[in-house]
Structures are given as structure tokens and as C-alpha cells.
PDBQT receptor file of N, H, CA, C and O in Angstrom, charges set to zero:
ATOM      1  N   UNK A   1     -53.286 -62.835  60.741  1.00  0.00    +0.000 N 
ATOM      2  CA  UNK A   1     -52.448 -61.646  60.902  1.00  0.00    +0.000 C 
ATOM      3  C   UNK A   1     -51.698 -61.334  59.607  1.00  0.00    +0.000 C 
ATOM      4  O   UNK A   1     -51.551 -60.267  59.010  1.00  0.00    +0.000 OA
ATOM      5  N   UNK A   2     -51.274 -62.550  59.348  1.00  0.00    +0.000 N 
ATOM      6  H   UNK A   2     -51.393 -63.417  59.833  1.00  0.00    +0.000 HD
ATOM      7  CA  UNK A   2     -51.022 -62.355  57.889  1.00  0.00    +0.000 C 
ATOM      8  C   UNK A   2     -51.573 -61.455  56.554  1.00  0.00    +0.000 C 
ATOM      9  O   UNK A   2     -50.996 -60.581  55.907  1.00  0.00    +0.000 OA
ATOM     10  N   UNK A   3     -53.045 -62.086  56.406  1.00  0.00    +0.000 N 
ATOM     11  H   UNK A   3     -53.513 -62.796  56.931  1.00  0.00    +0.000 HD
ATOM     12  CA  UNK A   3     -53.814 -61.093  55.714  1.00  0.00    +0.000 C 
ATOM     13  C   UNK A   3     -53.381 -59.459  55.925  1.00  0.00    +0.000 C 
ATOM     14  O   UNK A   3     -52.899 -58.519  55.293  1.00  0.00    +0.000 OA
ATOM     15  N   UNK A   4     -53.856 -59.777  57.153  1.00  0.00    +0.000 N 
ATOM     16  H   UNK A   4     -54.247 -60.541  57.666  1.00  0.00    +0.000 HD
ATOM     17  CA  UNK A   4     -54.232 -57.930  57.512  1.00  0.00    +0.000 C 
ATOM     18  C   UNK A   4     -52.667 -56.899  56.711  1.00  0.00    +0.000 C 
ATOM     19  O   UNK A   4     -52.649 -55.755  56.256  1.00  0.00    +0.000 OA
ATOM     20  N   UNK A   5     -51.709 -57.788  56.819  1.00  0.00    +0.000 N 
ATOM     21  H   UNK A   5     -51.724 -58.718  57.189  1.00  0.00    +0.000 HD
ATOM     22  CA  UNK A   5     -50.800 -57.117  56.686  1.00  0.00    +0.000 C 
ATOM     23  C   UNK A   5     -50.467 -57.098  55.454  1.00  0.00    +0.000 C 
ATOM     24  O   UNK A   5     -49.557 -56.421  54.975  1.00  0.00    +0.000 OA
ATOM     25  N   UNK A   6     -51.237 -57.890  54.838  1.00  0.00    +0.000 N 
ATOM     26  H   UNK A   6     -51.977 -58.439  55.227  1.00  0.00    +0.000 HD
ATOM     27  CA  UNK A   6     -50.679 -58.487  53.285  1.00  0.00    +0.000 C 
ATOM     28  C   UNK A   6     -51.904 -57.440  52.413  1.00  0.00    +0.000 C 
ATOM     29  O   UNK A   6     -51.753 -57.280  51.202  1.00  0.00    +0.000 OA
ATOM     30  N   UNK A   7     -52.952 -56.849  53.052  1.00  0.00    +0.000 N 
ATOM     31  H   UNK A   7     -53.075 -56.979  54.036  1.00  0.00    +0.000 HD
ATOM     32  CA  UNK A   7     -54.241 -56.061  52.663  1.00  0.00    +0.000 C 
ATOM     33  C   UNK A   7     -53.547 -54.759  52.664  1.00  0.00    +0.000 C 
ATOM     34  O   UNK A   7     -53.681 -53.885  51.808  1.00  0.00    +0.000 OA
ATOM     35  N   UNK A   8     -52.651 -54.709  53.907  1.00  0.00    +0.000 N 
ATOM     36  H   UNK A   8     -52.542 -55.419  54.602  1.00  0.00    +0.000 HD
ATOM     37  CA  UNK A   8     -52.281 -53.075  54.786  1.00  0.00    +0.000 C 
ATOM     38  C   UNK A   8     -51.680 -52.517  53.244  1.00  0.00    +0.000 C 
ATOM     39  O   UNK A   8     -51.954 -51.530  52.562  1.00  0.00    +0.000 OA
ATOM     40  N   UNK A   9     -50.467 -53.977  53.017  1.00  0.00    +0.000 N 
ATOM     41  H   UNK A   9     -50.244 -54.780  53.571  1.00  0.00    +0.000 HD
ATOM     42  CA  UNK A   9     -49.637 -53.143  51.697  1.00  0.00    +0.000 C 
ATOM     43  C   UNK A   9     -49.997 -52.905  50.511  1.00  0.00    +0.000 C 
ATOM     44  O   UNK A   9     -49.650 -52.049  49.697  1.00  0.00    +0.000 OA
ATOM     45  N   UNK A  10     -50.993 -54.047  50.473  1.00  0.00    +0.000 N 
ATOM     46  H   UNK A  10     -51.275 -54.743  51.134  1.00  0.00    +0.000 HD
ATOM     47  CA  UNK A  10     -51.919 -53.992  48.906  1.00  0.00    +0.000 C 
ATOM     48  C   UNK A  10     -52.417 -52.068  49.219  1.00  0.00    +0.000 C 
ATOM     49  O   UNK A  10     -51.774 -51.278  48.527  1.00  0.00    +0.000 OA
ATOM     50  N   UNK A  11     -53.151 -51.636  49.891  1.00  0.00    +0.000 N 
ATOM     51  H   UNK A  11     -53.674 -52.277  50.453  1.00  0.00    +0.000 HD
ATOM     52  CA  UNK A  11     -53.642 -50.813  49.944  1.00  0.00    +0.000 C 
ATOM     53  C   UNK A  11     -52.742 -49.667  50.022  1.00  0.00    +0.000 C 
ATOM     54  O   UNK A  11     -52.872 -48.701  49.270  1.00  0.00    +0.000 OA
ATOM     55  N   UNK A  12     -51.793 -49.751  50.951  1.00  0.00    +0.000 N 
ATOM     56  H   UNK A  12     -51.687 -50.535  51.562  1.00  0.00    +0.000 HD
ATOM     57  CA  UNK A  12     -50.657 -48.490  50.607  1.00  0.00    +0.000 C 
ATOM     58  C   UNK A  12     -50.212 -48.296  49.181  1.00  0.00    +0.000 C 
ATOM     59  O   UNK A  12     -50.239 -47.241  48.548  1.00  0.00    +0.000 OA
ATOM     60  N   UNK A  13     -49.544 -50.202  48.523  1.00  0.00    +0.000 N 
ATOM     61  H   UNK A  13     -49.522 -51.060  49.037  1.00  0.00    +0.000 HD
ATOM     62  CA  UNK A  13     -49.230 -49.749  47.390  1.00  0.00    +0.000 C 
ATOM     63  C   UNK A  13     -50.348 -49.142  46.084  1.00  0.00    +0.000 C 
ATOM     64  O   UNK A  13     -49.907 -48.626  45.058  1.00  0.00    +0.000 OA
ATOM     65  N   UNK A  14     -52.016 -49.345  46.395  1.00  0.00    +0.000 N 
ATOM     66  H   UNK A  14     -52.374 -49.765  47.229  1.00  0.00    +0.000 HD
ATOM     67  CA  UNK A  14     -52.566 -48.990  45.311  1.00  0.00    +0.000 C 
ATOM     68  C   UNK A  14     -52.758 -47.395  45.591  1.00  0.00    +0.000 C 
ATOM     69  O   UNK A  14     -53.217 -46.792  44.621  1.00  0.00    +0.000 OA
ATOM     70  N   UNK A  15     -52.531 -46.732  46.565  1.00  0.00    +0.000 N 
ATOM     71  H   UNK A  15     -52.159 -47.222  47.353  1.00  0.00    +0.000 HD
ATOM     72  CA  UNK A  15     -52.604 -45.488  46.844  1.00  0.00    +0.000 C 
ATOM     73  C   UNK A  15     -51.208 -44.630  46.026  1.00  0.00    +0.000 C 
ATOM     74  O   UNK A  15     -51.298 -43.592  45.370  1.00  0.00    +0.000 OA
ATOM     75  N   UNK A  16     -50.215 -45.262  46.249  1.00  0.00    +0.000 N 
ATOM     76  H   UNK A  16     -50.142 -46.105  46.781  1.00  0.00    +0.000 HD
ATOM     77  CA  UNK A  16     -48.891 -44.335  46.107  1.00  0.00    +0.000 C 
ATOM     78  C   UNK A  16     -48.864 -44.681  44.530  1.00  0.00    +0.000 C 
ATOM     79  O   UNK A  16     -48.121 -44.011  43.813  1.00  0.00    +0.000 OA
ATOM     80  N   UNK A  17     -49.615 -45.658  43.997  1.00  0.00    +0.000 N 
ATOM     81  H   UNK A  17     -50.218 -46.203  44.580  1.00  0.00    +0.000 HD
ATOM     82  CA  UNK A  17     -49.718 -45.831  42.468  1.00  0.00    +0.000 C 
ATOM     83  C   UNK A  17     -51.012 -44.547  41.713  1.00  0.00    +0.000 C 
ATOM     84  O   UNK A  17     -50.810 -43.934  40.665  1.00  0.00    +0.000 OA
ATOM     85  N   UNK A  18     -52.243 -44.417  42.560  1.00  0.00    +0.000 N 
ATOM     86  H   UNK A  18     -52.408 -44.915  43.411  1.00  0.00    +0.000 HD
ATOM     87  CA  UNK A  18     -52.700 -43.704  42.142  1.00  0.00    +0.000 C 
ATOM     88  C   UNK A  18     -52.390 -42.307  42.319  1.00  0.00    +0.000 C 
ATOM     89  O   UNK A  18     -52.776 -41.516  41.459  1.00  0.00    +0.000 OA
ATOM     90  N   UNK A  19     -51.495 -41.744  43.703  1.00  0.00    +0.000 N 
ATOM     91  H   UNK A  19     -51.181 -42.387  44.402  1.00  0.00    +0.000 HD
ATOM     92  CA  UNK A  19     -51.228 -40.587  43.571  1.00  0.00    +0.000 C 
ATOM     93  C   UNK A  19     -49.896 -40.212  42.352  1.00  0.00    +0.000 C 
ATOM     94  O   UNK A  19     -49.976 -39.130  41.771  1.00  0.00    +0.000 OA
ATOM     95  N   UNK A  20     -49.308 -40.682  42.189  1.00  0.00    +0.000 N 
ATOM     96  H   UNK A  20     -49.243 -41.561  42.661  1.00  0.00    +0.000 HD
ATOM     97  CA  UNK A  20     -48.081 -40.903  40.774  1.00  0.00    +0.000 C 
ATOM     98  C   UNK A  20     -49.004 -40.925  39.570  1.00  0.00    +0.000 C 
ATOM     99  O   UNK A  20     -48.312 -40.312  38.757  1.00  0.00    +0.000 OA
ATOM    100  N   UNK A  21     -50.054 -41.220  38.979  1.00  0.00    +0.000 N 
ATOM    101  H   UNK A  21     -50.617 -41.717  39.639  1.00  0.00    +0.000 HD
ATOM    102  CA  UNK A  21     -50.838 -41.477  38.125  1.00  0.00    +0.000 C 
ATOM    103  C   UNK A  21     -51.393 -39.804  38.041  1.00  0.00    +0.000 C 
ATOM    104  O   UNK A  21     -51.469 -39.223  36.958  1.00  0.00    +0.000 OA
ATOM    105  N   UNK A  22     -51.841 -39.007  39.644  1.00  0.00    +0.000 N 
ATOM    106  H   UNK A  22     -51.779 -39.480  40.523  1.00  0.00    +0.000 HD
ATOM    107  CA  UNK A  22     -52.142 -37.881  39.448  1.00  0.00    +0.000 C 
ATOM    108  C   UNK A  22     -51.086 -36.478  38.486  1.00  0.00    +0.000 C 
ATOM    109  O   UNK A  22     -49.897 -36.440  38.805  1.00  0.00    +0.000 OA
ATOM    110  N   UNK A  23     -51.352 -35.913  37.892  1.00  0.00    +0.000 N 
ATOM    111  H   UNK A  23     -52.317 -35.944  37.634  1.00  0.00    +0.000 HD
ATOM    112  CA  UNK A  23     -50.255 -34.957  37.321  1.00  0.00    +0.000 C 
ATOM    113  C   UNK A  23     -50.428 -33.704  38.358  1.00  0.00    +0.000 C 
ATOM    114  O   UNK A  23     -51.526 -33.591  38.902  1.00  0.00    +0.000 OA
ATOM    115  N   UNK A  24     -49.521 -32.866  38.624  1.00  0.00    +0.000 N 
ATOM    116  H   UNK A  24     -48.629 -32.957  38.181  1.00  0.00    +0.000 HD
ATOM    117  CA  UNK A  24     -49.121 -32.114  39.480  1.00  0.00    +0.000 C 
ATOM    118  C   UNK A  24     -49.930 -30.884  39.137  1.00  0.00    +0.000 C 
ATOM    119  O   UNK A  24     -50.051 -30.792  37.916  1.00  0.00    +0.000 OA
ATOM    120  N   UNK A  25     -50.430 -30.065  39.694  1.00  0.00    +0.000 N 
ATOM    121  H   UNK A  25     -50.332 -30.140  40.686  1.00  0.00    +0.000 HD
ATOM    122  CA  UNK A  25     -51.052 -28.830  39.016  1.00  0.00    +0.000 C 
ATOM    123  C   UNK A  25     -50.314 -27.926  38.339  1.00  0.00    +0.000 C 
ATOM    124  O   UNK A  25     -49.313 -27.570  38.961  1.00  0.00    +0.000 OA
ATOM    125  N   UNK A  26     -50.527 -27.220  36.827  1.00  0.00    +0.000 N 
ATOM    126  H   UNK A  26     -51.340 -27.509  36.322  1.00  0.00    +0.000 HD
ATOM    127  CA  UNK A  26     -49.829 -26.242  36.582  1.00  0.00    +0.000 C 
ATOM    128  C   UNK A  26     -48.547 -26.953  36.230  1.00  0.00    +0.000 C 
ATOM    129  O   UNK A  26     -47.615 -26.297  35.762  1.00  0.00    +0.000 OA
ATOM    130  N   UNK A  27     -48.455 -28.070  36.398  1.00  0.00    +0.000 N 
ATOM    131  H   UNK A  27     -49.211 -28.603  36.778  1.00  0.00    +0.000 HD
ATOM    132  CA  UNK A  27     -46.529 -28.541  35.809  1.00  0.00    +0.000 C 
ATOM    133  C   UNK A  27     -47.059 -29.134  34.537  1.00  0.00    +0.000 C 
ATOM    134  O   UNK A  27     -46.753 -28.305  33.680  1.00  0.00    +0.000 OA
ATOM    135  N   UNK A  28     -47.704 -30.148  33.941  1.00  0.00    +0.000 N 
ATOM    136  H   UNK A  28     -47.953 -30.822  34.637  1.00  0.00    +0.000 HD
ATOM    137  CA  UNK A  28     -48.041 -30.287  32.484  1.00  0.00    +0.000 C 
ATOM    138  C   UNK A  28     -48.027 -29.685  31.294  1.00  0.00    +0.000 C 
ATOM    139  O   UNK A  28     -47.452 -29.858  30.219  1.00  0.00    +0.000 OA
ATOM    140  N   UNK A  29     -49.229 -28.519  31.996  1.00  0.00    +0.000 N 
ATOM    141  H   UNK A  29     -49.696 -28.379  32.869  1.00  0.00    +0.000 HD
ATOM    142  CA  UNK A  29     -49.613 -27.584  31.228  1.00  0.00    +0.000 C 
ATOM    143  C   UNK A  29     -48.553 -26.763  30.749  1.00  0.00    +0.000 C 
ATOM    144  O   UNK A  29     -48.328 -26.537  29.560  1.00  0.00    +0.000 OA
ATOM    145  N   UNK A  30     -47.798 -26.249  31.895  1.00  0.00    +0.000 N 
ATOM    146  H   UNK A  30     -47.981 -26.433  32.861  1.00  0.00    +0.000 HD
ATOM    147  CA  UNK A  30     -46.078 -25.297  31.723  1.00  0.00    +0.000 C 
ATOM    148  C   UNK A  30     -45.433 -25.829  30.354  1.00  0.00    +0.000 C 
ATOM    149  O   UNK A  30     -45.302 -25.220  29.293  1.00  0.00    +0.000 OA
ATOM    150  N   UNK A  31     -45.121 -26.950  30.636  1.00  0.00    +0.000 N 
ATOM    151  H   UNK A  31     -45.228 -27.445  31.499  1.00  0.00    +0.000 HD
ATOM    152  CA  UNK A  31     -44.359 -27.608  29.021  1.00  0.00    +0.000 C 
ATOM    153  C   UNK A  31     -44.885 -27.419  27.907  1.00  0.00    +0.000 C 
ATOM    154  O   UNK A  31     -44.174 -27.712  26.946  1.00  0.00    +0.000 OA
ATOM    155  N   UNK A  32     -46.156 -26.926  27.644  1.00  0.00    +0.000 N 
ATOM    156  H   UNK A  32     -46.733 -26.688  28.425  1.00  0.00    +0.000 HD
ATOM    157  CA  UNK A  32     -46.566 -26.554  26.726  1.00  0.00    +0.000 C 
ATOM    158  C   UNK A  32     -46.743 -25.058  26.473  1.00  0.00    +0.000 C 
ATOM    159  O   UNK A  32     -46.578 -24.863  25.269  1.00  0.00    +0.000 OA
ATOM    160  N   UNK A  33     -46.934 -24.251  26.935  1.00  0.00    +0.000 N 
ATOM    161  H   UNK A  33     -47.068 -24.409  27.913  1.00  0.00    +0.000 HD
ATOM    162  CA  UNK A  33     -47.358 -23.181  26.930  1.00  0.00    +0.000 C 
ATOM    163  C   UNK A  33     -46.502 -22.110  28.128  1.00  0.00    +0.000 C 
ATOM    164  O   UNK A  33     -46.124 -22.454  29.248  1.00  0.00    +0.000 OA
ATOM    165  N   UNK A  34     -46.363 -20.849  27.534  1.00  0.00    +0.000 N 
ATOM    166  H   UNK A  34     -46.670 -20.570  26.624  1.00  0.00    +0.000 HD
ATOM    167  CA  UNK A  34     -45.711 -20.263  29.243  1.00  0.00    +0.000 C 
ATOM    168  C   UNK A  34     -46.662 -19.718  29.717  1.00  0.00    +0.000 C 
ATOM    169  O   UNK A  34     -47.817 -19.634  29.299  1.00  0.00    +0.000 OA
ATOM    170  N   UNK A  35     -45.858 -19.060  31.237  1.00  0.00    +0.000 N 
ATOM    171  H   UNK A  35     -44.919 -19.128  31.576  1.00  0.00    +0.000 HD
ATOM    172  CA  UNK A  35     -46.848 -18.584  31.484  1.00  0.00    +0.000 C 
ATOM    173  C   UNK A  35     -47.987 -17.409  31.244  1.00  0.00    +0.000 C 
ATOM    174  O   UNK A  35     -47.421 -16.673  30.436  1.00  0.00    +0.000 OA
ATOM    175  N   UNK A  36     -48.676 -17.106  31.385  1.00  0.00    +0.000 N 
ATOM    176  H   UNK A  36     -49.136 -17.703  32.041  1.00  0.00    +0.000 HD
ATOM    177  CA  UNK A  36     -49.809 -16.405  31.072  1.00  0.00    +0.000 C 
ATOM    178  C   UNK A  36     -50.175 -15.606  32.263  1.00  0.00    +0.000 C 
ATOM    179  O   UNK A  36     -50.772 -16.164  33.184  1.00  0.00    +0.000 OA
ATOM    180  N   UNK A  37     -49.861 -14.300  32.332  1.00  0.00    +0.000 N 
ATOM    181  H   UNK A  37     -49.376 -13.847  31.584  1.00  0.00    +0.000 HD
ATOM    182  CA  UNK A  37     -50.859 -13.467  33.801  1.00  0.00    +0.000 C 
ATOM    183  C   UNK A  37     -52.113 -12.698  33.208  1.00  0.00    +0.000 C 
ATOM    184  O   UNK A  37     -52.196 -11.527  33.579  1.00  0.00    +0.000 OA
ATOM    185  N   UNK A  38     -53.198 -13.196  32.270  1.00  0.00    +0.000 N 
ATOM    186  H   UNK A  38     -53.131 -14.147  31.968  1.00  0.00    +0.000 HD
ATOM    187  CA  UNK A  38     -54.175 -12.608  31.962  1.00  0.00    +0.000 C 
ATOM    188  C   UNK A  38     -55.461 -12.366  32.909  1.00  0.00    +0.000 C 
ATOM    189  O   UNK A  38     -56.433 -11.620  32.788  1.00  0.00    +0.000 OA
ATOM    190  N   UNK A  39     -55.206 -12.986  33.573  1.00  0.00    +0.000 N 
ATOM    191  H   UNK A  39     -54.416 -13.592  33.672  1.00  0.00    +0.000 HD
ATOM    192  CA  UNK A  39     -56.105 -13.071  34.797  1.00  0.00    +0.000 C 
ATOM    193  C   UNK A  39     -55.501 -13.061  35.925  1.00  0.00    +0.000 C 
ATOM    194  O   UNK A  39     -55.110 -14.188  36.225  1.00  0.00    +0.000 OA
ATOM    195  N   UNK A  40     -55.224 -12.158  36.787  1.00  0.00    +0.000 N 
ATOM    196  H   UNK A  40     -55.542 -11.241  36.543  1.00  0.00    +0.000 HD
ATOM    197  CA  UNK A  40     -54.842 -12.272  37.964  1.00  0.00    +0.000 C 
ATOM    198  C   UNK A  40     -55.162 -13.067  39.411  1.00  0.00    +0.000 C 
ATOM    199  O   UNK A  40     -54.953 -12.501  40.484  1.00  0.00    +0.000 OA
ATOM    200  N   UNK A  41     -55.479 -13.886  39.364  1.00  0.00    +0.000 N 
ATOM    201  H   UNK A  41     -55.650 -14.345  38.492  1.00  0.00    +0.000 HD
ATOM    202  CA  UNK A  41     -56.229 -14.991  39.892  1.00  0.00    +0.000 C 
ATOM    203  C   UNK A  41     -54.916 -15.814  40.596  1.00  0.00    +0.000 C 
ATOM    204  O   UNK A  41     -55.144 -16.361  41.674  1.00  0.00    +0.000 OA
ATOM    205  N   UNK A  42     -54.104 -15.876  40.255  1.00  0.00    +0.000 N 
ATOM    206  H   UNK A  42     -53.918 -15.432  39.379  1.00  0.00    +0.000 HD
ATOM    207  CA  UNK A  42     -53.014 -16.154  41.033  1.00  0.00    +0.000 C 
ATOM    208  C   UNK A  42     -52.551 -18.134  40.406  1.00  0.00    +0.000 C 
ATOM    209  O   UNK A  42     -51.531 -18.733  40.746  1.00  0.00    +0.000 OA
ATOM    210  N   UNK A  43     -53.327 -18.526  39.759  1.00  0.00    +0.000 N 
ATOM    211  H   UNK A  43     -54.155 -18.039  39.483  1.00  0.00    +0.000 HD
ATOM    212  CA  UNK A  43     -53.167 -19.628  38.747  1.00  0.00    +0.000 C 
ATOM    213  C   UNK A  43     -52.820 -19.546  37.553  1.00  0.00    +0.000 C 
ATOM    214  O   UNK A  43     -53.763 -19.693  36.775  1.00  0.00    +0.000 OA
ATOM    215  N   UNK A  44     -51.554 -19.318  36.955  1.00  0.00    +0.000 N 
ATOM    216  H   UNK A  44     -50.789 -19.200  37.587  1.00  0.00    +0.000 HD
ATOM    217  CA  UNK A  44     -51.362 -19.190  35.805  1.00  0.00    +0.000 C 
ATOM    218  C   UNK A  44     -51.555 -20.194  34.692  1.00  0.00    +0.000 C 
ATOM    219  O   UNK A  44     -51.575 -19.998  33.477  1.00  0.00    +0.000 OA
ATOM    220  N   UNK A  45     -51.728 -21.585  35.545  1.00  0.00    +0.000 N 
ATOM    221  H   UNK A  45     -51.712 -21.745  36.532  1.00  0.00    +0.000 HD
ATOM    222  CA  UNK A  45     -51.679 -22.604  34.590  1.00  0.00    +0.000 C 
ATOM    223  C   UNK A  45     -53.340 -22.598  34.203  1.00  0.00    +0.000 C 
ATOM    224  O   UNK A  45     -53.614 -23.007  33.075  1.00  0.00    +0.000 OA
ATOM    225  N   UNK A  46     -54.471 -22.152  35.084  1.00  0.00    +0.000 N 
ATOM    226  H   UNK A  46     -54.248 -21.819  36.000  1.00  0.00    +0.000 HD
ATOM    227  CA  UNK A  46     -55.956 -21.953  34.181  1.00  0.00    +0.000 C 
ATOM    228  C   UNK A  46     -56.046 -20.865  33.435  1.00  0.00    +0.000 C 
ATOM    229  O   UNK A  46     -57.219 -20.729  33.086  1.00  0.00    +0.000 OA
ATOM    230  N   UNK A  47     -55.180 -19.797  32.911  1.00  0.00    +0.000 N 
ATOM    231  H   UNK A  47     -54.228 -19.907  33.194  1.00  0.00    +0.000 HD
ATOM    232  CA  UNK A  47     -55.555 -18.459  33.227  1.00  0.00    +0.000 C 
ATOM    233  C   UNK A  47     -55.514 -19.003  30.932  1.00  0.00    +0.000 C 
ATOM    234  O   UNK A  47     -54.799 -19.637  30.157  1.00  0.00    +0.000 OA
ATOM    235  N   UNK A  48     -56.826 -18.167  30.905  1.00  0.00    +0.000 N 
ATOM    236  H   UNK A  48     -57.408 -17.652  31.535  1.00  0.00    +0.000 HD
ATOM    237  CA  UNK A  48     -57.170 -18.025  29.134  1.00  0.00    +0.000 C 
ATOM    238  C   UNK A  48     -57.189 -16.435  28.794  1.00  0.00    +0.000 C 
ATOM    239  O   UNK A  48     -57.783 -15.462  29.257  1.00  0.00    +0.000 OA
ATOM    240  N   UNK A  49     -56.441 -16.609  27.972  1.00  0.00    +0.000 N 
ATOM    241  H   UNK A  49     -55.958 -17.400  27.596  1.00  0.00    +0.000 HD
ATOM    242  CA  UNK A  49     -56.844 -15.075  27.300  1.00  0.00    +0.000 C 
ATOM    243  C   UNK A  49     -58.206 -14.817  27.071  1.00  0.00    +0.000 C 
ATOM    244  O   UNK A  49     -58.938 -15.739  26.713  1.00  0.00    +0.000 OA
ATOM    245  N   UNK A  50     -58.677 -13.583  27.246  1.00  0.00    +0.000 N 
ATOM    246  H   UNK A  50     -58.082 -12.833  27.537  1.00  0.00    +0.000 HD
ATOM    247  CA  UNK A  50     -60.252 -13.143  27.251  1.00  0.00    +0.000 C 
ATOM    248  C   UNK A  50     -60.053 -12.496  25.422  1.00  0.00    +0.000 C 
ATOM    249  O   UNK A  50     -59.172 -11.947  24.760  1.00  0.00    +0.000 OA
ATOM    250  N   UNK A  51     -61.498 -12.990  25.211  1.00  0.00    +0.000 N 
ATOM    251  H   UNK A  51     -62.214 -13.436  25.748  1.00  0.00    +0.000 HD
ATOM    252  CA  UNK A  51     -61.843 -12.528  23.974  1.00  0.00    +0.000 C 
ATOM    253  C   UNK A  51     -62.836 -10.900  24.020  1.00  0.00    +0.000 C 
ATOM    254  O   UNK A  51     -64.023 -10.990  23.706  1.00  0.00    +0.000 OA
ATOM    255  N   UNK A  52     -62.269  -9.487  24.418  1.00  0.00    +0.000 N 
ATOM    256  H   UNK A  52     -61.305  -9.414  24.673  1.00  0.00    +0.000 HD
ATOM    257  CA  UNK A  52     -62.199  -8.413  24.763  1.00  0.00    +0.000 C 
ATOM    258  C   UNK A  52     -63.248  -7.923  23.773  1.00  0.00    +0.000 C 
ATOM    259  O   UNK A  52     -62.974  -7.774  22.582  1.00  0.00    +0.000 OA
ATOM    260  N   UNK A  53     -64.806  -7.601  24.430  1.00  0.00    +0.000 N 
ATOM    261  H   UNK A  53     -65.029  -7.722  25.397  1.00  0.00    +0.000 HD
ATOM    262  CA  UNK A  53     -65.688  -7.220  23.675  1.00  0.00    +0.000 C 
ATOM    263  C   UNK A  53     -64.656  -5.461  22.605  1.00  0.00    +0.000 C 
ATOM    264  O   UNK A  53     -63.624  -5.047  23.133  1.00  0.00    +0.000 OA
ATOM    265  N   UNK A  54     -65.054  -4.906  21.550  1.00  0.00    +0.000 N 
ATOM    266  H   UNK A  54     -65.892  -5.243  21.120  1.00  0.00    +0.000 HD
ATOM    267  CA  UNK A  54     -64.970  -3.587  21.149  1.00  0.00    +0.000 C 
ATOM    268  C   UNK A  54     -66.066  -2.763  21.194  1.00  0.00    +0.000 C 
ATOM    269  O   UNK A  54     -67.122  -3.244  20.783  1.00  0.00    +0.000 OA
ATOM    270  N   UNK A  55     -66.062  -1.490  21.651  1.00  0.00    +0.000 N 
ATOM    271  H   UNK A  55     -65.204  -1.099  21.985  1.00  0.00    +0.000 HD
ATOM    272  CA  UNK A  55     -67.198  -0.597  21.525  1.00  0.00    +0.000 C 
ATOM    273  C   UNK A  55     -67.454  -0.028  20.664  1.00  0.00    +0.000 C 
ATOM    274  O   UNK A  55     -68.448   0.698  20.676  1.00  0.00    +0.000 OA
TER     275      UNK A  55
């Protein structure tokens, strides 16, 4: 019984380590750069300026 419980936490704690390891969407990127509405797509943190063919 021991184990099981001693596995349960190993496994909670390697989870709450890898989600902390994940970076948040769009919060990284922010510190570097602002935001951008070049694309209306509703993600500002993917959004690239387009390189706008000329006629």
C-alpha cells in the first residue's frame, strides 16, 4: 500500500513539474515584442507581419 502511494506522488509530483516547465501561451513572447493585430486571427502572440506583394 505503501508503494501505490509513494508511485501516486511520484507521479503527481512529475506532472505539476512538467506543467511549470510548460510556458504559458502568448505571455513569453509579450516581453519581447508588443502586441501586433496584423492578422486578425484573434492570437496576437503568432500574428507576423505579411511581406505585402506591390503591383
Amino acid at each position: 500500500m505503501l508503494t501505490l502511494t509513494l508511485g501516486f506522488a511520484m507521479q503527481l509530483l512529475l506532472l505539476i513539474s512538467l506543467l511549470l516547465l510548460l510556458p504559458l501561451p502568448g505571455f513569453s513572447r509579450e516581453l519581447r515584442q508588443p502586441y501586433r493585430y496584423d492578422r486578425y486571427d484573434g492570437n496576437p502572440g503568432q500574428n507576423q507581419p505579411r511581406n505585402l506583394e506591390r503591383n
